[in-house]
MARSE-433216 format. One record per residue (C-alpha): x, y, z; residue number from 1. Coordinates in nm, 4 decimals. Layout:
x->X | y->Y | z->Z | k->NUM .
...
END
This chain:
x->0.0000 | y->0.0000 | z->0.0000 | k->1 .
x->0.1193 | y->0.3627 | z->-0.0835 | k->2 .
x->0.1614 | y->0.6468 | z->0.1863 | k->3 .
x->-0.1597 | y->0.7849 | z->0.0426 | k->4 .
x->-0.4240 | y->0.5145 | z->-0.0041 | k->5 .
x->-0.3125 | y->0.4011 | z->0.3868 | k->6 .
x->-0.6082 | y->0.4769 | z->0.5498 | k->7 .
x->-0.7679 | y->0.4563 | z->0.9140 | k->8 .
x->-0.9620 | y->0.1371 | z->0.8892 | k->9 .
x->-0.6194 | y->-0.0086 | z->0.9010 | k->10 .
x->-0.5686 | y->-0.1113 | z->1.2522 | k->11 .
x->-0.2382 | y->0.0474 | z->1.4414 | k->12 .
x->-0.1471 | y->-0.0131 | z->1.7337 | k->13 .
x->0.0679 | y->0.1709 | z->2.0125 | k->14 .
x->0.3323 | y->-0.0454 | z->1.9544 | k->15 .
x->0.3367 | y->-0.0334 | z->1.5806 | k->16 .
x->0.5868 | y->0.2545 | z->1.4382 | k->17 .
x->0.4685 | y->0.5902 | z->1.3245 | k->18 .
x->0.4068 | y->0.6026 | z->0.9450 | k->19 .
x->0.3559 | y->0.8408 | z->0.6894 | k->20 .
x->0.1568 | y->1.1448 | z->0.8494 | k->21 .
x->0.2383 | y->1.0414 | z->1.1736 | k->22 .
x->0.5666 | y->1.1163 | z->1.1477 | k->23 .
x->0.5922 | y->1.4621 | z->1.2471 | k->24 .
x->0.9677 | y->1.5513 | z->1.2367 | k->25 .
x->1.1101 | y->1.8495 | z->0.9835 | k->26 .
x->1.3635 | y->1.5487 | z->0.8479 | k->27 .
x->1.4447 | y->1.2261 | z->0.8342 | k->28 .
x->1.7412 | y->1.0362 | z->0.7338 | k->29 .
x->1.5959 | y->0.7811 | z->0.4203 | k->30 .
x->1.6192 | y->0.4383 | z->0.3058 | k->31 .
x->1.5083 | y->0.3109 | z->-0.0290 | k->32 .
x->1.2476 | y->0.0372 | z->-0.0625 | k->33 .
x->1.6335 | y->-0.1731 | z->-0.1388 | k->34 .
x->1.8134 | y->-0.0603 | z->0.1585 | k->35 .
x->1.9697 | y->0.1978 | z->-0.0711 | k->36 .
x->2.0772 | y->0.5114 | z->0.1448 | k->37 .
x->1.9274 | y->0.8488 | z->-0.0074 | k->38 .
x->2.0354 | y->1.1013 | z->0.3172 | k->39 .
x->1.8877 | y->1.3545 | z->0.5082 | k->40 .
x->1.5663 | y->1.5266 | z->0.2819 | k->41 .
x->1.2641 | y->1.7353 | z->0.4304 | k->42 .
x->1.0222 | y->1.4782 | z->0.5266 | k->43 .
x->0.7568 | y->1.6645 | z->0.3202 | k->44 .
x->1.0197 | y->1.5329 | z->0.0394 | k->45 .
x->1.0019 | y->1.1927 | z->0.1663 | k->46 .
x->0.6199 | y->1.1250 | z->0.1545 | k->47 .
x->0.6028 | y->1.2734 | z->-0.1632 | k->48 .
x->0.8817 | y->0.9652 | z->-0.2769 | k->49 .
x->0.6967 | y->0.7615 | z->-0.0993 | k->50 .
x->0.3440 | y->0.8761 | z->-0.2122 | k->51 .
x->0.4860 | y->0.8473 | z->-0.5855 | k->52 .
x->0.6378 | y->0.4865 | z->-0.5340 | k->53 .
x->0.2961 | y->0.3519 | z->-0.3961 | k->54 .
x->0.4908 | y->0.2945 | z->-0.0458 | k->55 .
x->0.4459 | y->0.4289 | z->0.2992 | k->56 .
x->0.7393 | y->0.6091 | z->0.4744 | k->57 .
x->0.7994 | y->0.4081 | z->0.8173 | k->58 .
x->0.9878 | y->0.5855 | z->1.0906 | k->59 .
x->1.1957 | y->0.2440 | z->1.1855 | k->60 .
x->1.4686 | y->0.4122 | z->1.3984 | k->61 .
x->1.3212 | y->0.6755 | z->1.6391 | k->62 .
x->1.5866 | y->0.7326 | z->1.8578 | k->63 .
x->1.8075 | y->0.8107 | z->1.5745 | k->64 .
x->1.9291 | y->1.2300 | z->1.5053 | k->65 .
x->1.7067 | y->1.2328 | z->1.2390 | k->66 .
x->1.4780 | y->0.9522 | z->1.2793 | k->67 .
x->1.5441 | y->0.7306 | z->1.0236 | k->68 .
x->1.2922 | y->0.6302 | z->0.7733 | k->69 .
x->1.2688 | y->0.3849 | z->0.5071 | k->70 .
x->1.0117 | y->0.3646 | z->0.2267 | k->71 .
x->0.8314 | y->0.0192 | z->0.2082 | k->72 .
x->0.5015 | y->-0.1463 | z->0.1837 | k->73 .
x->0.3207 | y->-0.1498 | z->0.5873 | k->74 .
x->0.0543 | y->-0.3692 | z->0.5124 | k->75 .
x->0.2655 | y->-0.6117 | z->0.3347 | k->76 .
x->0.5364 | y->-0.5497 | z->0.6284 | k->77 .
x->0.2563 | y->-0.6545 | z->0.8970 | k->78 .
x->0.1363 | y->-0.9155 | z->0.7003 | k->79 .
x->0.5173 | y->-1.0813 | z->0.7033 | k->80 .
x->0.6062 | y->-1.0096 | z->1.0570 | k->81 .
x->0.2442 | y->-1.1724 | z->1.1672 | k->82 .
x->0.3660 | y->-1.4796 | z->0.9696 | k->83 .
x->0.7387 | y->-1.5004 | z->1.1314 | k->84 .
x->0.5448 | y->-1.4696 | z->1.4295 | k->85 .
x->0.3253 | y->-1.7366 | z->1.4143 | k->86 .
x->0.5480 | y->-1.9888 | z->1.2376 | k->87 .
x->0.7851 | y->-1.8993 | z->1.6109 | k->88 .
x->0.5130 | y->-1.9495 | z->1.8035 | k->89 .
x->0.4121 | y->-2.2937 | z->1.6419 | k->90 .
x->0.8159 | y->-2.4227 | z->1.6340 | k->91 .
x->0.8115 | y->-2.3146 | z->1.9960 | k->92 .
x->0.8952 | y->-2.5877 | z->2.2333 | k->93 .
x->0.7806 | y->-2.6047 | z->2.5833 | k->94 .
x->0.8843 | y->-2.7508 | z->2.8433 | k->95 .
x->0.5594 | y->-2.9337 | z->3.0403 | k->96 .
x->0.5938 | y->-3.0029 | z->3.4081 | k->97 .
x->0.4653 | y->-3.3637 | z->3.4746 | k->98 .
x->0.3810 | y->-3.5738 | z->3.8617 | k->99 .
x->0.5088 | y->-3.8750 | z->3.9576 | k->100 .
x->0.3969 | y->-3.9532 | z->4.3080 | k->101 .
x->0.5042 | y->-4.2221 | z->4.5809 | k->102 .
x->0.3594 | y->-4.3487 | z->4.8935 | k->103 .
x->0.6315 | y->-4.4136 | z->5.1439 | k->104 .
x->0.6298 | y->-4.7469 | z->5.1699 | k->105 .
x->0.5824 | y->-4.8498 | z->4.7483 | k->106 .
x->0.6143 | y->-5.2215 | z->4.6509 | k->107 .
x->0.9001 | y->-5.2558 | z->4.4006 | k->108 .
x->0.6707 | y->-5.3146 | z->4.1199 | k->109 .
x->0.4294 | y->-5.0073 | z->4.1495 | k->110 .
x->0.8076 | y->-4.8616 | z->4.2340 | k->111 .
x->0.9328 | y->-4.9528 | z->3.8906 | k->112 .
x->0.6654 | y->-4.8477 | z->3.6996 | k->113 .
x->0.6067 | y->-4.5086 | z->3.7941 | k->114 .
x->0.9945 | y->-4.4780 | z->3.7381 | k->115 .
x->0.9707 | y->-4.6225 | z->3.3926 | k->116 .
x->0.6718 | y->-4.3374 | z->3.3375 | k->117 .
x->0.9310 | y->-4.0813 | z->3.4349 | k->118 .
x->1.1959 | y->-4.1896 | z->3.2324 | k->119 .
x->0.9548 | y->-4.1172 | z->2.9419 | k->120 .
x->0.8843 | y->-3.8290 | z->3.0476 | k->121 .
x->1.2516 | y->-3.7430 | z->3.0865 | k->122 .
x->1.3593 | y->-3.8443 | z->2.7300 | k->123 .
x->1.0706 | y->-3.6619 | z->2.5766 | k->124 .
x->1.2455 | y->-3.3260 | z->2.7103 | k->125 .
x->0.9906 | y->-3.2787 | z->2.9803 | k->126 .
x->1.0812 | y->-3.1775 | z->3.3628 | k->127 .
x->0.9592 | y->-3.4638 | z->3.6326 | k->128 .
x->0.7884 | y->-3.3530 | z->3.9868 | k->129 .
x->0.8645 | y->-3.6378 | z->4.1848 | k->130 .
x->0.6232 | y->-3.6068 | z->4.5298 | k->131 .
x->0.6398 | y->-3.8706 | z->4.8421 | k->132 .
x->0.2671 | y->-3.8137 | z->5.0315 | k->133 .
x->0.3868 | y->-3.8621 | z->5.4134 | k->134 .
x->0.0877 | y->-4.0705 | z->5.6452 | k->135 .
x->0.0684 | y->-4.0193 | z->5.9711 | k->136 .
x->0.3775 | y->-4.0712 | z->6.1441 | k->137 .
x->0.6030 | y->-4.0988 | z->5.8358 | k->138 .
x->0.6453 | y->-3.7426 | z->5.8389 | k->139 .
x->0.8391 | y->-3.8031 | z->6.1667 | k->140 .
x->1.0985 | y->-3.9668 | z->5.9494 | k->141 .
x->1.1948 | y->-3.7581 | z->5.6464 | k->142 .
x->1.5284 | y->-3.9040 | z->5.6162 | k->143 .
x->1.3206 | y->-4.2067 | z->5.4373 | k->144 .
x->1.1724 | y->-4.0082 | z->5.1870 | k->145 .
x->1.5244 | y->-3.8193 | z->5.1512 | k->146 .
x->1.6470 | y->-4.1892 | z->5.0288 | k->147 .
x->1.4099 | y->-4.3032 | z->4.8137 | k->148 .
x->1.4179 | y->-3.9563 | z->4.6006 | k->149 .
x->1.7920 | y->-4.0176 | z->4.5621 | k->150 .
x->1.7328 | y->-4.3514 | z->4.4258 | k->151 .
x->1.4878 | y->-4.2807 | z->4.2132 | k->152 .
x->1.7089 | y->-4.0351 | z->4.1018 | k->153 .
x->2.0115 | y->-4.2167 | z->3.9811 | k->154 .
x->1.7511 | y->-4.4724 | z->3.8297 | k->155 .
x->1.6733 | y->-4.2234 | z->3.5969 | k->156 .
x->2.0134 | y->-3.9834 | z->3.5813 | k->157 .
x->2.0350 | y->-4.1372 | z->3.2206 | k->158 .
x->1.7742 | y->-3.9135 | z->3.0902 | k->159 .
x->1.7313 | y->-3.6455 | z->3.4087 | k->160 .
x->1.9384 | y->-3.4557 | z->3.6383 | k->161 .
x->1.8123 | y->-3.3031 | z->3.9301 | k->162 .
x->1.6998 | y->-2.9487 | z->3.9272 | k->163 .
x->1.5467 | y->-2.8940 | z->4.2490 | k->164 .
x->1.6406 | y->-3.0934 | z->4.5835 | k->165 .
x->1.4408 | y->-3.2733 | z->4.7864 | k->166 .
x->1.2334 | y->-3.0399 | z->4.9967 | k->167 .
x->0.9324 | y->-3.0443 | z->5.2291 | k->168 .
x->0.6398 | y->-2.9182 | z->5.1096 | k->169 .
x->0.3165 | y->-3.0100 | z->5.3856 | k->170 .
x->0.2410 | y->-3.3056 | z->5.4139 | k->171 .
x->0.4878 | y->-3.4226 | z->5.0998 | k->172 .
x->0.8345 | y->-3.4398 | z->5.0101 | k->173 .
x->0.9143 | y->-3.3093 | z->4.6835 | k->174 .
x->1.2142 | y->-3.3013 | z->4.3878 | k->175 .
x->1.2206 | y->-3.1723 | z->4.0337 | k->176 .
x->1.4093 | y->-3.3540 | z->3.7732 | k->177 .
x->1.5036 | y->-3.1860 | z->3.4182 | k->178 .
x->1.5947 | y->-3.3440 | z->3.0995 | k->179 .
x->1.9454 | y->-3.4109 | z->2.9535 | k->180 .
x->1.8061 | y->-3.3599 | z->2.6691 | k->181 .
x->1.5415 | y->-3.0597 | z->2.5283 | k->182 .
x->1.2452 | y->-3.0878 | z->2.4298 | k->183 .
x->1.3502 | y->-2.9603 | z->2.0960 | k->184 .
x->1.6516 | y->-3.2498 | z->2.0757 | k->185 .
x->1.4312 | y->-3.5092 | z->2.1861 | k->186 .
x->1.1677 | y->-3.4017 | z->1.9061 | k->187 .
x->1.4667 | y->-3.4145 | z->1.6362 | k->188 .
x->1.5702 | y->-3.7768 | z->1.7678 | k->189 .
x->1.2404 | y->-3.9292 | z->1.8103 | k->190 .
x->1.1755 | y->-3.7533 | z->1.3969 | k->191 .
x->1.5281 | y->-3.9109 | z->1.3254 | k->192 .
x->1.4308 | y->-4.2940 | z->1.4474 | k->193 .
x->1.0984 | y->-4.3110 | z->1.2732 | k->194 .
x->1.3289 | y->-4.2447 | z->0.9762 | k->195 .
x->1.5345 | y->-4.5196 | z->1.0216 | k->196 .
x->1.2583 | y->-4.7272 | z->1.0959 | k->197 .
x->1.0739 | y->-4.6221 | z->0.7748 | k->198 .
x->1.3970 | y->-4.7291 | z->0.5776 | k->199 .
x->1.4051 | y->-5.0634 | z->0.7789 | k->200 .
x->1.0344 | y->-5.1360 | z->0.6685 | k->201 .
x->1.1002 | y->-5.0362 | z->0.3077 | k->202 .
x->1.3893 | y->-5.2943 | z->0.2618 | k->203 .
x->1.3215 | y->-5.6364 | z->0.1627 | k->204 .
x->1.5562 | y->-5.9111 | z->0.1903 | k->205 .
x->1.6647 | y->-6.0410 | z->-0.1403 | k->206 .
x->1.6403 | y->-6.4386 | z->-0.2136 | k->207 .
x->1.9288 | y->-6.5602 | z->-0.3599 | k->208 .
x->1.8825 | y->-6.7311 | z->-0.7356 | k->209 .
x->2.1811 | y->-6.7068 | z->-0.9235 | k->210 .
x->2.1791 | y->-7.0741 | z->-0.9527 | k->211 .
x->2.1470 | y->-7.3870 | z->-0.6931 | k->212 .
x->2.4579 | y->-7.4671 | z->-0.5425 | k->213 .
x->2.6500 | y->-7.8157 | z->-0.5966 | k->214 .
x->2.4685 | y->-7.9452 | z->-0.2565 | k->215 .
x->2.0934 | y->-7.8735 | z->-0.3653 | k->216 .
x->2.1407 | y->-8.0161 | z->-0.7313 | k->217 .
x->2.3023 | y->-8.3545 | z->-0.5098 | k->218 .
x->1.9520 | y->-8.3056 | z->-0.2780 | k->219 .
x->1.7514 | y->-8.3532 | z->-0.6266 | k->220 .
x->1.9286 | y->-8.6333 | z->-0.8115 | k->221 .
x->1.9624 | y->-8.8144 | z->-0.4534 | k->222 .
x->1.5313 | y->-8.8008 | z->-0.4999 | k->223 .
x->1.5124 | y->-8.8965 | z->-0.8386 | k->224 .
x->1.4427 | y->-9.2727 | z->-0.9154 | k->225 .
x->1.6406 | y->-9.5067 | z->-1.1130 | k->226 .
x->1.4241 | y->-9.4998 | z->-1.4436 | k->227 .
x->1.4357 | y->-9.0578 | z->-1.4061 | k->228 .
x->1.8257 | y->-9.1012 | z->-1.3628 | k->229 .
x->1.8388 | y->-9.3345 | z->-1.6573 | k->230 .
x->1.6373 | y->-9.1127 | z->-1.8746 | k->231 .
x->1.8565 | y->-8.7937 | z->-1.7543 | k->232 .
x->2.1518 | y->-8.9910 | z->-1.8106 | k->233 .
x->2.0463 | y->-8.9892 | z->-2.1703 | k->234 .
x->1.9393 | y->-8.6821 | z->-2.2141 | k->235 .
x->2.2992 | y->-8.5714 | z->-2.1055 | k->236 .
x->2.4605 | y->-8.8090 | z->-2.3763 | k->237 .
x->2.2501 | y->-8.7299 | z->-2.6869 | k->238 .
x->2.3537 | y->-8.3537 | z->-2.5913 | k->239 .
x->2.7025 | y->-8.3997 | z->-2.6228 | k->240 .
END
């Protein structure tokens, strides 16, 4: 859109920069629709370039003695920058906070399995809560929960270190656990092994038949009977 034809219906907002007749200096220093430096003009001059190249004149250095300007299409400018923005937002990766929770006396199976949840967790690039809920008189003895959070913590220092110590928090002990790995390298992996597994499915193993070997062409004439040998015997003879 031109300096001209830029018209209110066009939503601005505060933090958008001051274009065209918003810009309210004597002069400005000016940049070509290129990059190409023209220098310090009136900035009447400047939206009458910018009015003749169908552009609008966007202050995009404020601070600058003059401001600087460059001459470029807004509404195509927005429409980029919205884009960038949303293709950011969508490659974004973050990092999701999950629970695993033990009592303080766990049996080593339920033990094992909430462990093998966290690992998951862990190598997916997400950070692991682990929580012990203190009965009774258990919280009497924290030095028990204290232990079993350090286990479970080298059971899983493959994929997690720990972030956050164990701590009291009520009636629960708690510890955070953070990936080796981000959530952004774990992504990439996980993309990289259903590629190789793709490839794995896509080859298929190729039977050998250049020609039976000296063993299998024994296996046959070994199961052929006397008359069949007889008659190959001949065969053979009025060949040669």
């Amino acid at each position: 859109m031109g300096g001209a034809p830029y018209t209110k219906k066009q939503e601005l907002h505060i933090s958008d920069p001051r274009i065209n007749e918003r810009i309210r200096v004597p002069e400005v220093r000016l940049v070509g629709p290129n990059g190409e430096q023209v220098g310090v003009v009136p900035t009447d001059d400047a939206l009458r370039l910018a009015g003749e190249a169908d552009l609008d004149l966007v202050e995009v250095a404020p601070n600058a003695k003059p401001p600087v300007c460059k001459l470029m299409d807004f509404g195509k400018f927005k429409y980029e920058a919205a884009v960038k923005a949303r293709e950011s937002r969508k490659n974004q990766t973050n990092t999701v906070l999950k629970e695993v929770r033990f009592r303080l006396k766990i049996d080593t199976h339920d033990y094992e399995t909430k462990t093998g949840h966290a690992r998951r967790f862990l190598g997916a690039g997400d950070k692991v809560k682990a929580i012990i809920q203190f009965r009774g008189r258990e919280q009497q003895r924290p030095e028990l929960g204290i232990r079993l959070l350090e286990k479970f913590a080298e059971d899983v220092a493959e994929v997690g270190i720990v972030e956050s110590a164990p701590r009291i928090d009520g009636r629960n002990m708690v510890m955070v656990i953070g990936p080796v790995k981000t959530k952004a390298e774990a992504k990439a992996e996980n993309r990289r092994a259903q590629k190789e597994q793709s490839r794995g499915r896509g080859k298929k193993q190729r039977v050998d038949t250049d020609g039976p070997s000296e063993e299998m062409n024994q296996s046959l004439g070994d199961n052929l009977s006397d008359e069949a040998k007889a008659k190959l015997e001949q065969a053979k003879g009025s060949e040669a």
